[in-house]
C-alpha positions in Angstrom: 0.0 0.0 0.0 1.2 3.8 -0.8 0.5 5.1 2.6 2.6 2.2 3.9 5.3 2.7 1.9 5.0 6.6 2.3 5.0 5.9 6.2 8.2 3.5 5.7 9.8 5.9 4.4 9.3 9.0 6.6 10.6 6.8 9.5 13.3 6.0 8.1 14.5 9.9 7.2 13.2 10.1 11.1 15.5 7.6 12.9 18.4 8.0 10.7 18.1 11.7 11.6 18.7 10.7 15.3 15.2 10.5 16.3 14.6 7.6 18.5 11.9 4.9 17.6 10.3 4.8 20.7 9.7 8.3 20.1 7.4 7.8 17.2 3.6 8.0 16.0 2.6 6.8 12.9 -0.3 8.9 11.6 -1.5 7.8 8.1 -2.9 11.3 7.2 -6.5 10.7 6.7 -8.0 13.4 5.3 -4.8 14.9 3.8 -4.8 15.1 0.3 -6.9 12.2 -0.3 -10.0 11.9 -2.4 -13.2 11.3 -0.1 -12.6 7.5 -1.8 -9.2 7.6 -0.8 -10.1 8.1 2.7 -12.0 5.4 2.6 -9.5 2.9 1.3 -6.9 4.4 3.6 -9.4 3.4 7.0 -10.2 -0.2 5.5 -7.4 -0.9 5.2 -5.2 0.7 8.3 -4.0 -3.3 9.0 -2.5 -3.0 5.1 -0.7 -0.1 6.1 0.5 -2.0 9.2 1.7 -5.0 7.0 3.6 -2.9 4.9 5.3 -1.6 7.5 6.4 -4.8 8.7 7.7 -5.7 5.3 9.4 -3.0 4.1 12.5 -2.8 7.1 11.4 -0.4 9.6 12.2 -2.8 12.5 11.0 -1.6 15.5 8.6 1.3 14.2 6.6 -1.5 12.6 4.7 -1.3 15.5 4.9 1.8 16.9 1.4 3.5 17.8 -0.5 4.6 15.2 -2.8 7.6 15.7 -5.9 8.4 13.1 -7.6 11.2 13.5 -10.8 10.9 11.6 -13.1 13.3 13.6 -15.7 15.1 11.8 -13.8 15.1 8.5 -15.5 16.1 5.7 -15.6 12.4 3.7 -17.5 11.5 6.9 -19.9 14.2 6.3 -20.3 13.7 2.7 -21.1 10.2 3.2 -24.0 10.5 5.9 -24.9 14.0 4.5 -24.3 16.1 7.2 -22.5 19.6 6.3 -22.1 20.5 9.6 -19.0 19.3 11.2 -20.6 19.3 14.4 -23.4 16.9 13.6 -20.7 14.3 12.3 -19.9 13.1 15.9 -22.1 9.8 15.6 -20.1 9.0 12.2 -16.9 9.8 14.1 -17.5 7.3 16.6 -18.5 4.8 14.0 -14.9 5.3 12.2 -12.7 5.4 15.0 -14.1 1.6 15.7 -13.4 1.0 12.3 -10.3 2.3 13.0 -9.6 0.8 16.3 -10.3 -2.7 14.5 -8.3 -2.1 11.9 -5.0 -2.1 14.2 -5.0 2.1 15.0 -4.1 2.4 18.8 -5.0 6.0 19.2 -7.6 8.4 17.5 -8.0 12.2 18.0 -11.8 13.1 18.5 -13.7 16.4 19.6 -16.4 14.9 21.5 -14.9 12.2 23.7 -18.0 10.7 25.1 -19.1 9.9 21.7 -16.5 8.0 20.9 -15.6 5.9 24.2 -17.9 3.1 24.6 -17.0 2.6 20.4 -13.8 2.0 21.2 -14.0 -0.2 23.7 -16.0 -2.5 21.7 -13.0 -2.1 18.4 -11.1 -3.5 21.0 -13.1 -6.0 21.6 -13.1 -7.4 18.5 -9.6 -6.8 17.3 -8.4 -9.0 20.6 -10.8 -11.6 19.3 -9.1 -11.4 16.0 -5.7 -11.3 17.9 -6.9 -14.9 19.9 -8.4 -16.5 16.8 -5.1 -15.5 14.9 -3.1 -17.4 17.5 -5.4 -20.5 18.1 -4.9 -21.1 14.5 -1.2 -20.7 14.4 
């Protein structure tokens, strides 16, 4: 995936700067200069972006947290039709569990209580993912 290798790359400029690994966030930019389709693709397929990571050498950062911020962006607002950023909050907490599932370990929201209970059941689901992953293994 682009994004993946995009983010690969950036950390590597990062670290070989002096920057240490622990000290980093991924952030996969949604909503920065992506199509509304774009954004779409990016948050189905965080765990992509993750994979790629993984594959293309970035040792330790491969798992660093990864923050999306997805809160009342305007792809969110074109697809459920609100134009008022405020009004998006329900859609927010519907893509933050997206992607919470999807392997993001942070998001950055606006209304907090919208988003909490959400989360908590992403999480659910991506250690039942994580479990069923290692029973079969």
């Amino acid at each position: 995936m682009v994004v993946g290798r995009e983010l690969s790359a950036r950390v590597a400029a990062t670290t070989e700067s002096g920057v240490e690994p622990w000290r980093i966030w991924l952030d996969p930019g949604i909503g920065f200069a992506k199509s509304h389709d774009g954004n779409w693709d990016l948050l189905g397929n965080l765990d992509r972006v993750r994979e790629t990571l993984k594959t293309n050498g970035s040792g330790c950062v491969a798992n660093a947290p990864m923050l999306v911020g997805v809160s009342r962006k305007g792809f969110l607002g074109a697809a459920t039709g609100h134009k008022n950023a405020t009004d998006r909050d329900r859609a927010t907490a519907a893509a933050c569990a997206v992607a919470i599932a999807g392997g993001a370990d942070i998001v950055r929201v606006h209304d907090v209580q919208a988003v909490v209970d959400a989360v908590k059941v992403a999480d659910q689901v991506r250690l039942a993912r994580a479990r069923t992953k290692h029973t079969r293994e």
